[in-house]
Residue frames relative to the residue before (quaternion, step in Angstrom):
aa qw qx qy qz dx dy dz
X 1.0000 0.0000 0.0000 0.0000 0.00 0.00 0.00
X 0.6039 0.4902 -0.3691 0.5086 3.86 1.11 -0.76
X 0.7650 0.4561 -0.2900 0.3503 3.30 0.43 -0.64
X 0.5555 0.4338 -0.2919 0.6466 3.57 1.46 -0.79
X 0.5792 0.5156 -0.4232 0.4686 3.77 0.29 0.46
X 0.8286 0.2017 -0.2155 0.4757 3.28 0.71 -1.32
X 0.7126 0.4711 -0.2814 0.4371 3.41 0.84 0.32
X 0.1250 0.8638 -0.3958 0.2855 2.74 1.85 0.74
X 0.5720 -0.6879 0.2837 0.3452 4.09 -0.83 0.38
X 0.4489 0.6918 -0.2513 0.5067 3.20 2.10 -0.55
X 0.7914 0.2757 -0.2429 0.4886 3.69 0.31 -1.26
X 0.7007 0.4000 -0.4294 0.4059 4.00 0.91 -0.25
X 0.6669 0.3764 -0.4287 0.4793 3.68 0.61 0.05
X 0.5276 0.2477 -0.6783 0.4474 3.35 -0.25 1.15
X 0.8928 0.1207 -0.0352 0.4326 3.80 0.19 -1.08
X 0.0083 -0.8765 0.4770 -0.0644 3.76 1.51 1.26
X 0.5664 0.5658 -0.4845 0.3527 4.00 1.02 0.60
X 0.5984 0.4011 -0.3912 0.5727 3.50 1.67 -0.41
X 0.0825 0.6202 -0.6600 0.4159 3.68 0.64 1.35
X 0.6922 0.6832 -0.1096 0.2050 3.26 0.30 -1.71
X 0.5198 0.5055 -0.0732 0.6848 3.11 1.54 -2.08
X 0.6880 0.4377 -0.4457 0.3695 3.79 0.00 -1.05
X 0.7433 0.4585 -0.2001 0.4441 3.59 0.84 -1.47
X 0.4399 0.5641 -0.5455 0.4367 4.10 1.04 -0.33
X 0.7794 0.5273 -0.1790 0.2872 3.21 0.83 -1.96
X 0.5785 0.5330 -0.3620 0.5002 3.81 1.04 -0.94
X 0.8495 0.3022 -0.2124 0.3767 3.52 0.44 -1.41
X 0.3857 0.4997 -0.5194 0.5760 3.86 1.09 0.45
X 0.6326 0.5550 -0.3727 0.3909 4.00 0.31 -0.89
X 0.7226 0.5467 -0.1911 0.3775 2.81 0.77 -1.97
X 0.7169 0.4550 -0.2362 0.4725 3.81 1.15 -1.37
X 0.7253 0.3504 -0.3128 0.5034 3.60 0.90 -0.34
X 0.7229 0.3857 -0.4636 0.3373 3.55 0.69 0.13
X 0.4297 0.7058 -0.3125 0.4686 3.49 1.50 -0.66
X 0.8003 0.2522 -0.3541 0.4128 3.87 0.51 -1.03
X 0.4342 0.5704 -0.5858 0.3780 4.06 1.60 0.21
X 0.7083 0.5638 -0.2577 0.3377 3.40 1.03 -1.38
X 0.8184 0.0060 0.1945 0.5407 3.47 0.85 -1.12
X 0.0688 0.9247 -0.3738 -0.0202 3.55 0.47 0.67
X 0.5591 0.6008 -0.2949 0.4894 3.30 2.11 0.55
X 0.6752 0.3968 -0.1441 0.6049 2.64 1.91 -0.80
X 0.3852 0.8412 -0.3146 0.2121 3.78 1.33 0.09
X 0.6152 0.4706 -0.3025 0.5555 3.48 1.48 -0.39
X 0.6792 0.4528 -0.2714 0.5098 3.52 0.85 0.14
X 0.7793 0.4059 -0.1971 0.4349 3.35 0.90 -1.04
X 0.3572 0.6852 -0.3930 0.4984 3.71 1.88 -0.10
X 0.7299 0.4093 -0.1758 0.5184 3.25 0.60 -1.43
X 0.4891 0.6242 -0.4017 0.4580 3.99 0.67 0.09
X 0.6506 0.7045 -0.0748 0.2736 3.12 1.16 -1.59
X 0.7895 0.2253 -0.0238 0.5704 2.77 1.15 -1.65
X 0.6414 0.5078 -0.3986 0.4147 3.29 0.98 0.20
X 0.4711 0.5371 -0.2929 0.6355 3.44 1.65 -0.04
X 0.4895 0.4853 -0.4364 0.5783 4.23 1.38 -0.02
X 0.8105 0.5092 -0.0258 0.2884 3.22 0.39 -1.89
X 0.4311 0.7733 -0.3152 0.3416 3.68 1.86 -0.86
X 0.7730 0.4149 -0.3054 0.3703 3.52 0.77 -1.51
X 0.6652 0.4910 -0.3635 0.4292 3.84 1.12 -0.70
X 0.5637 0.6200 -0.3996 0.3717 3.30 0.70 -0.20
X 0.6608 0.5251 -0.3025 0.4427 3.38 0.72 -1.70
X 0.7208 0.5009 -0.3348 0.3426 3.43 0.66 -1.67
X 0.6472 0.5358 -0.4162 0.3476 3.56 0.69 -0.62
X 0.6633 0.5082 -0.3223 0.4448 3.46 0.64 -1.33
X 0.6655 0.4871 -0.2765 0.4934 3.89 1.06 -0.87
X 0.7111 0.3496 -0.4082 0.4532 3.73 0.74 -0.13
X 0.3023 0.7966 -0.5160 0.0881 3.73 1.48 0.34
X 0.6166 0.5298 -0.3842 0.4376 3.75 1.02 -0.89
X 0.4657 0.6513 -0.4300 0.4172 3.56 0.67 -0.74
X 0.7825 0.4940 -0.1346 0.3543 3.20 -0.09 -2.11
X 0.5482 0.6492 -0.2812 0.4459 3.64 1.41 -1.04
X 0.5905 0.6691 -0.1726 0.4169 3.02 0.91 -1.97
X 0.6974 0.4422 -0.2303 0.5148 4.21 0.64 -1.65
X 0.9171 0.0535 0.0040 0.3951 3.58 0.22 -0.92
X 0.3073 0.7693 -0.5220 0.2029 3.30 1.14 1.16
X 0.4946 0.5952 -0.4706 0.4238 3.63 0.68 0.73
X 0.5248 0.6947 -0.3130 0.3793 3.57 1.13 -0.82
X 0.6513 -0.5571 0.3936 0.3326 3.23 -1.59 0.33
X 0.3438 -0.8181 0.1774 0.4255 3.24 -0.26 1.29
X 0.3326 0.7619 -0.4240 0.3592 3.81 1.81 -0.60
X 0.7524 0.2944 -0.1693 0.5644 3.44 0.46 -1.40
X 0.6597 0.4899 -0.4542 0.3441 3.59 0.01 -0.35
X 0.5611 0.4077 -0.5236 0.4948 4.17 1.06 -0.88
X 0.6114 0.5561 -0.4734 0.3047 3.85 0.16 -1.30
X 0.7420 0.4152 -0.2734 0.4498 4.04 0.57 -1.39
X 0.5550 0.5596 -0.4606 0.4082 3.86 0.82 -0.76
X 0.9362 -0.0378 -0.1168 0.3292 3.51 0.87 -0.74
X 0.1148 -0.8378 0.5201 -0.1200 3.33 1.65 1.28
X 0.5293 0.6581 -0.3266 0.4243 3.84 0.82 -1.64
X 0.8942 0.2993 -0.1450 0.2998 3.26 -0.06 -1.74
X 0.5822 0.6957 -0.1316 0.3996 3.21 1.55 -0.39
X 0.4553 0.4309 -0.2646 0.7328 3.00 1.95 -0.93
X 0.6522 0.5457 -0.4510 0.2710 3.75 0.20 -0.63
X 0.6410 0.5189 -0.2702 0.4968 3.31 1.18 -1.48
X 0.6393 0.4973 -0.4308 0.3980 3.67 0.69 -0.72
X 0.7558 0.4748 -0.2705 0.3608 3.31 0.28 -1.44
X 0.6530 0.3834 -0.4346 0.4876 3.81 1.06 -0.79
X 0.4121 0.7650 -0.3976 0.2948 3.82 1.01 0.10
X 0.6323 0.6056 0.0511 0.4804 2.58 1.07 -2.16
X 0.7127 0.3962 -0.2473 0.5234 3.73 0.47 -1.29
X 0.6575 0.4751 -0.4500 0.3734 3.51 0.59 -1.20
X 0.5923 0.6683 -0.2863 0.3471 3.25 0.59 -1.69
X 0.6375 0.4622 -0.3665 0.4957 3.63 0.50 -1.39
X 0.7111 0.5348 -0.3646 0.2746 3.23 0.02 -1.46
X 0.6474 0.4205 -0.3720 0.5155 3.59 0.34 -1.13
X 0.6324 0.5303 -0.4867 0.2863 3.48 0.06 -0.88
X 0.5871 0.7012 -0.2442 0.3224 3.08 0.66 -1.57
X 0.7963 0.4472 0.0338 0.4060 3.15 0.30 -2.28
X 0.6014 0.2966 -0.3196 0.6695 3.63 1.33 -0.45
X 0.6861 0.4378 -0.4150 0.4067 3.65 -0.07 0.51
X 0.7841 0.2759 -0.2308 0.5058 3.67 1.23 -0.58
X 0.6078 0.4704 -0.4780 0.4253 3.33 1.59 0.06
X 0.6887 -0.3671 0.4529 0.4311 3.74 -1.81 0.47
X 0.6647 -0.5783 0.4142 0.2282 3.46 -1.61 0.89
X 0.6958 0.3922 -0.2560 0.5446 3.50 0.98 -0.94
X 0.6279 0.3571 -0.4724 0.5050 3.73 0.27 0.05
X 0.5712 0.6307 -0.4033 0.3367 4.00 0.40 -0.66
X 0.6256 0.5703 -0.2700 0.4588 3.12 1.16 -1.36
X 0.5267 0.6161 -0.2756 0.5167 3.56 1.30 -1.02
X 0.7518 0.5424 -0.0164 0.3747 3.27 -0.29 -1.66
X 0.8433 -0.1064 -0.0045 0.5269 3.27 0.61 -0.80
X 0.3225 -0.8629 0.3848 -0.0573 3.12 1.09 1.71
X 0.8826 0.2672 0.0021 0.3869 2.74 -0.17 -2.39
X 0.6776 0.5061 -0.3649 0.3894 3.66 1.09 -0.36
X 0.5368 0.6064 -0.2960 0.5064 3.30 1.60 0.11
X 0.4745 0.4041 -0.3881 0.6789 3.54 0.95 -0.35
X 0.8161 0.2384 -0.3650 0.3795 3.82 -0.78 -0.76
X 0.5485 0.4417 -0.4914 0.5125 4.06 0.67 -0.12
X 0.4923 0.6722 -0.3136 0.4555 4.02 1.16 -0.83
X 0.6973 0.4572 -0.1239 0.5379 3.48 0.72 -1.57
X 0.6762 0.4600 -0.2961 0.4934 3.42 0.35 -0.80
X 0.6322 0.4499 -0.4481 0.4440 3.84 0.77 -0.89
X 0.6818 0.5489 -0.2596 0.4079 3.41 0.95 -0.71
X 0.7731 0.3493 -0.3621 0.3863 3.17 0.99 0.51
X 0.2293 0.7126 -0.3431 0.5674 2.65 2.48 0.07
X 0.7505 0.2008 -0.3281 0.5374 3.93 0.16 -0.17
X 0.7439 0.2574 -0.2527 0.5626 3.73 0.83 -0.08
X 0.0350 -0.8718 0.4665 0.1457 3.08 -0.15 0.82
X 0.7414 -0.5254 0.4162 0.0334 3.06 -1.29 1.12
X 0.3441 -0.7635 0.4796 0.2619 4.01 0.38 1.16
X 0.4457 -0.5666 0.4547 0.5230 3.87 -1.27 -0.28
X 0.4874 0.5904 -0.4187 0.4885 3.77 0.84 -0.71
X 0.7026 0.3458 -0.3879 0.4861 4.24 0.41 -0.25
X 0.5724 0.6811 -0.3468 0.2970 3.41 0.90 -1.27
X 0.7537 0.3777 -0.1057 0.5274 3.22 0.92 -2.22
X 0.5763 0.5927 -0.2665 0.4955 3.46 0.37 -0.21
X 0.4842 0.5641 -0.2875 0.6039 3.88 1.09 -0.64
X 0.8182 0.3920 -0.0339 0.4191 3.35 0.20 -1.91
X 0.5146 0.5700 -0.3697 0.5231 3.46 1.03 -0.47
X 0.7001 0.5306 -0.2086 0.4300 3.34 0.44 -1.23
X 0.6242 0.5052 -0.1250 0.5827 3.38 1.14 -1.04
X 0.7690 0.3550 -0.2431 0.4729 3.57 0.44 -0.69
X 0.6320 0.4803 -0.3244 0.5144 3.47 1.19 -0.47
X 0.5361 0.5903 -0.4044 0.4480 3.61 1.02 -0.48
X 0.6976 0.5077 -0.2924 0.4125 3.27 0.81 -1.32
X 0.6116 0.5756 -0.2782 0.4662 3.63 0.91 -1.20
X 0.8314 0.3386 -0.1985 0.3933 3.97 1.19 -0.79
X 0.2942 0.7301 -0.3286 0.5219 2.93 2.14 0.33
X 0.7864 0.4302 -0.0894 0.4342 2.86 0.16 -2.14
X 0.7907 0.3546 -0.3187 0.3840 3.78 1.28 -0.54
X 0.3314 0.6246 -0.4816 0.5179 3.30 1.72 0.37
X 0.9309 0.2573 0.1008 0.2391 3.26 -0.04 -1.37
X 0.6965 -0.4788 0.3081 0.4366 3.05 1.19 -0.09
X 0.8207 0.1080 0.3656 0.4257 3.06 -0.06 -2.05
X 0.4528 0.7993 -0.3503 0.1829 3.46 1.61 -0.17
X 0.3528 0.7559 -0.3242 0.4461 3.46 1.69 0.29
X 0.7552 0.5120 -0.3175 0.2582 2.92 0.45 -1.28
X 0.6400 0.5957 -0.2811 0.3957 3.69 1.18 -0.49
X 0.5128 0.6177 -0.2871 0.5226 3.42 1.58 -0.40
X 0.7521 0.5427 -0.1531 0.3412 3.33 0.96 -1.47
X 0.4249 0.6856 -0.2158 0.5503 2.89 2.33 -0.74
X 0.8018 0.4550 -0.2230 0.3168 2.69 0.02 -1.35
X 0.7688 0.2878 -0.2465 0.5151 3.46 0.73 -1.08
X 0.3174 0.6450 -0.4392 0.5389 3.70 1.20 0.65
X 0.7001 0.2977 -0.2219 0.6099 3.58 0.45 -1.38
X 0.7618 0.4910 -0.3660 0.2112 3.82 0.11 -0.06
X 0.4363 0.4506 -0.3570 0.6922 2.85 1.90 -1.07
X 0.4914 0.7321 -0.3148 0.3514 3.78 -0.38 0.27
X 0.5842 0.5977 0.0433 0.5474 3.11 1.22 -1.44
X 0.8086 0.5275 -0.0426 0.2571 2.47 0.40 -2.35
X 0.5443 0.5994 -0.1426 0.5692 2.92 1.67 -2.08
X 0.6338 0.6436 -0.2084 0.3749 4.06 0.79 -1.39
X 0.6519 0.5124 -0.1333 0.5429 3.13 1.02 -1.46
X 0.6771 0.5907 -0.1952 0.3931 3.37 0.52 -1.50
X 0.4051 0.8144 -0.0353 0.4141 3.54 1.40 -1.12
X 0.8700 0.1517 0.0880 0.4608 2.75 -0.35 -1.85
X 0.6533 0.5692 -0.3675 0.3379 3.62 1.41 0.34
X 0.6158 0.5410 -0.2290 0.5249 2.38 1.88 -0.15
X 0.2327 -0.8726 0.4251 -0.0602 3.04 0.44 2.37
X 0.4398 0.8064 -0.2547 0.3024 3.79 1.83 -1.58
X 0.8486 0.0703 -0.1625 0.4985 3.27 0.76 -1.30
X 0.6198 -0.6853 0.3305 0.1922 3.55 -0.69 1.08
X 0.6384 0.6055 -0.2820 0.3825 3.29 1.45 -1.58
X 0.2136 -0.8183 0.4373 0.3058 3.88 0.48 0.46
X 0.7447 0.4245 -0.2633 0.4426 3.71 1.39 0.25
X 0.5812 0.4975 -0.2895 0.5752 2.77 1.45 0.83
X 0.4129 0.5292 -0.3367 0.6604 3.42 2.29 -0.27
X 0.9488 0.0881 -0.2466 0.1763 3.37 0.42 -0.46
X 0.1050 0.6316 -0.5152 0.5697 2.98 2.00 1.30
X 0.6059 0.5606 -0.3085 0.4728 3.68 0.13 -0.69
X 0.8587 0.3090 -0.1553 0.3783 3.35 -0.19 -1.59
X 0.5751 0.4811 -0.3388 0.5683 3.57 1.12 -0.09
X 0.6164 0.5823 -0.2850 0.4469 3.71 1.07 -0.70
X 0.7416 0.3596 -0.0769 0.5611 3.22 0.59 -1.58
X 0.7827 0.0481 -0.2421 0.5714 3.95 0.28 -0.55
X 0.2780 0.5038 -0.6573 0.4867 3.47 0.23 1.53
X 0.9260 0.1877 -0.1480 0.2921 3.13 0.48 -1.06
X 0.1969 0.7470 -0.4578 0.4400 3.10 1.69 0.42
X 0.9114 0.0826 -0.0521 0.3998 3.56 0.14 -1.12
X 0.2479 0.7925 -0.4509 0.3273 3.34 1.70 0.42
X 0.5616 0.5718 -0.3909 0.4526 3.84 0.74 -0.77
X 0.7786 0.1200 -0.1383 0.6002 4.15 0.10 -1.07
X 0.7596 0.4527 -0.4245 0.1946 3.47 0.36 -0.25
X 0.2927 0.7867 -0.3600 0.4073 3.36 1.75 0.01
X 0.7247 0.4079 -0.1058 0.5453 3.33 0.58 -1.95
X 0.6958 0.5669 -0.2880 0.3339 3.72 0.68 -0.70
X 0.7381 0.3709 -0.1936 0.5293 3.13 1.14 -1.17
X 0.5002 0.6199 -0.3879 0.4638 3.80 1.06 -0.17
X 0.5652 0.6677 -0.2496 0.4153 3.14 1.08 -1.01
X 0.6888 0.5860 -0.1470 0.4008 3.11 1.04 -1.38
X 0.6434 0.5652 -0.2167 0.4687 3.19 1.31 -1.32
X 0.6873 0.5877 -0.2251 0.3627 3.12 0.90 -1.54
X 0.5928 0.6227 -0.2675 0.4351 3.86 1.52 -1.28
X 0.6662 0.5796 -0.2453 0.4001 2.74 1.19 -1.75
X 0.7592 0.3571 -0.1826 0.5126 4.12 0.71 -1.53
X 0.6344 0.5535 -0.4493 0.2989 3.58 1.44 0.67
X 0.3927 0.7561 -0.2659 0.4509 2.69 2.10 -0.72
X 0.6864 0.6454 -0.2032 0.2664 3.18 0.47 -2.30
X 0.6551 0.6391 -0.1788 0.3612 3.09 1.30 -1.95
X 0.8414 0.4303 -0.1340 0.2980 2.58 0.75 -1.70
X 0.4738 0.6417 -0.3487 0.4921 3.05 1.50 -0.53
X 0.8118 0.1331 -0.2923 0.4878 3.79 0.47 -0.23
X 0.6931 0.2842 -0.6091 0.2605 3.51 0.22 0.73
X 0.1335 0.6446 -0.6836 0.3152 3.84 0.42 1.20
X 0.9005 0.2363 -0.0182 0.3645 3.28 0.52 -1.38
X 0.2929 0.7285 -0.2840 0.5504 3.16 2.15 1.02
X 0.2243 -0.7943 0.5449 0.1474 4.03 -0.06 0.30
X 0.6379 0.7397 -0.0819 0.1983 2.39 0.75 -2.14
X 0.6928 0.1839 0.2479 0.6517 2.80 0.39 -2.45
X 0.0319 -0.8457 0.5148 -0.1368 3.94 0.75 0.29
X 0.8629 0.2843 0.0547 0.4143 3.24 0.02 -1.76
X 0.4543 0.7002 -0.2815 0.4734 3.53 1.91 -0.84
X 0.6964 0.6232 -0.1091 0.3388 2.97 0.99 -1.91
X 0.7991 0.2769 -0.1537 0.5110 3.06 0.48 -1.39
X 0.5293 0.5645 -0.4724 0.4218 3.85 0.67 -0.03
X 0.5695 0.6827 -0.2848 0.3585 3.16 1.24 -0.83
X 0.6646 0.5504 -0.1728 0.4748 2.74 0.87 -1.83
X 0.8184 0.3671 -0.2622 0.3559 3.59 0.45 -1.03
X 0.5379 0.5143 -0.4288 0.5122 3.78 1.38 -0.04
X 0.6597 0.3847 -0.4545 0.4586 3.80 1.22 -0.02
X 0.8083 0.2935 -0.3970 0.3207 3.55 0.20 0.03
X 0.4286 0.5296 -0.5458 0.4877 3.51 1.62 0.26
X 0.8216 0.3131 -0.3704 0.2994 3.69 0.77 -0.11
X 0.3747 0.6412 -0.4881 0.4585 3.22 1.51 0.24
X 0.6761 0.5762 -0.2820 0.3625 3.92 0.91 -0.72
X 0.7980 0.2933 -0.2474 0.4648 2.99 1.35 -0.84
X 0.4798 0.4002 -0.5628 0.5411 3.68 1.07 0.78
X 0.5432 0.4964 -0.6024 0.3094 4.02 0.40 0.43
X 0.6837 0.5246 -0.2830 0.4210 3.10 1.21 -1.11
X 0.7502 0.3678 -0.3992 0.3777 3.25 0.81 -0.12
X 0.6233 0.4134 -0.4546 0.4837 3.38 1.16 0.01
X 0.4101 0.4918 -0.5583 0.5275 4.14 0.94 0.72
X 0.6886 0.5285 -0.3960 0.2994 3.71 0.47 -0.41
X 0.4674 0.4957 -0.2459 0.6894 3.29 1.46 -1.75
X 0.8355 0.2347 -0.4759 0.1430 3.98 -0.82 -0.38
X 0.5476 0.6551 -0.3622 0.3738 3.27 1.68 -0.37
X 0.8039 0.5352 -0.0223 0.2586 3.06 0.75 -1.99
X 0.6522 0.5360 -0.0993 0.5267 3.14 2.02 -1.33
């Protein structure tokens, strides 16, 4: 209830960057209570947490879509999908962003032998990935992977509302890790704040090039789904709706494909 209060749709649209702060704060909760509760099951159930913080702003947005229609249905229509859901977009970023910090954070100040715990599963998939890092991995497998992924997210999100949001997590809590991991190899420079100013700098930007387009993608699947999921049951704006919906995942496809290019080619 504290959390569906302060993340209420009123107090983030005037100042929707302390989104962010809300999400550092759920998913640090989420990662330290989860490993009292379950510490095998703690990289998974962290992420449960904060999406159970983060659930009510979501729904409300995607439910106030007729509304929003209603303010600026004269506009261009290019510019009008982008403004109907600017909001939710900044949402998806910022709970991106927060999640992301958080792990980072937390796998750097927690003790080595609990991390390993804790952030189990996002190790294995940064694991996997090195392994394709010596095999590499065609663009026709790459995009295709993600497709699959991004369409899940888009049939999630139209089952349910919000069924995105757990995807976005996830690869939030991995890039995380990733950034964590990255970090702590960097043994050279002693100043441990400046190792990890660095490691967020440098592997930020290591994979900033495809992962930008990749993870945007995600968002985008996710607020086509969402859309679409309420104009079925939209008269009104029926046809608005779904057109919408489909100019977000024809464009959620074509930043995958471009972030399959940048990962093959680059």
């Amino acid at each position: 209830m504290v959390f569906e209060v302060i993340t209420s749709i009123e107090k983030i649209k005037t100042q929707p960057w302390k989104f962010m702060v809300y999400v550092f704060l759920a998913s640090s909760l989420g990662i330290v209570v989860s490993y009292f509760i379950q510490p095998e099951l703690s990289s998974l159930l962290s992420l449960f947490f904060v999406i159970l913080a983060v659930f009510p702003s979501f729904y409300n947005l995607i439910l106030k879509e007729e509304k929003i229609l209603e303010e600026i249905e004269n506009q261009n229509p290019l510019i009008a999908l982008f403004q109907r859901n600017k909001l939710i977009i900044f949402l998806y970023s910022y709970l991106f962003l927060g999640i992301t910090l958080s792990y980072y954070i937390w796998f750097l100040i927690l003790p080595e032998n609990i991390s390993l715990v804790v952030f189990k599963y996002q190790i294995s998939v940064l694991e996997n990935i090195s392994g394709y890092a010596v095999n590499p991995t065609t663009f026709q497998v790459i995009f295709l992977n993600n497709l699959k992924v991004t369409t899940f997210a888009f049939l999630l999100s139209f089952l349910f509302g919000t069924g995105a949001l757990f995807i976005v997590a996830w690869n939030a809590s991995v890039v995380g890790v990733f950034l964590g991991i990255f970090a702590k190899k960097m043994v050279a420079i002693e100043n441990k704040f400046l190792s990890a100013l660095f490691g967020i700098l440098v592997g930020g930007s290591s994979i900033a090039l495809h992962g930008i387009p990749e993870v945007m993608a995600y968002f985008i699947s996710g607020i086509a789904g969402g859309v679409l999921s309420v104009g079925i049951f939209n008269k009104k704006y029926r046809k608005r709706i779904i057109k919408d919906s489909l100019y977000f995942y024809s464009l959620s496809v074509i930043f995958l494909f471009i972030a399959a290019l940048i990962e093959s080619f680059l």
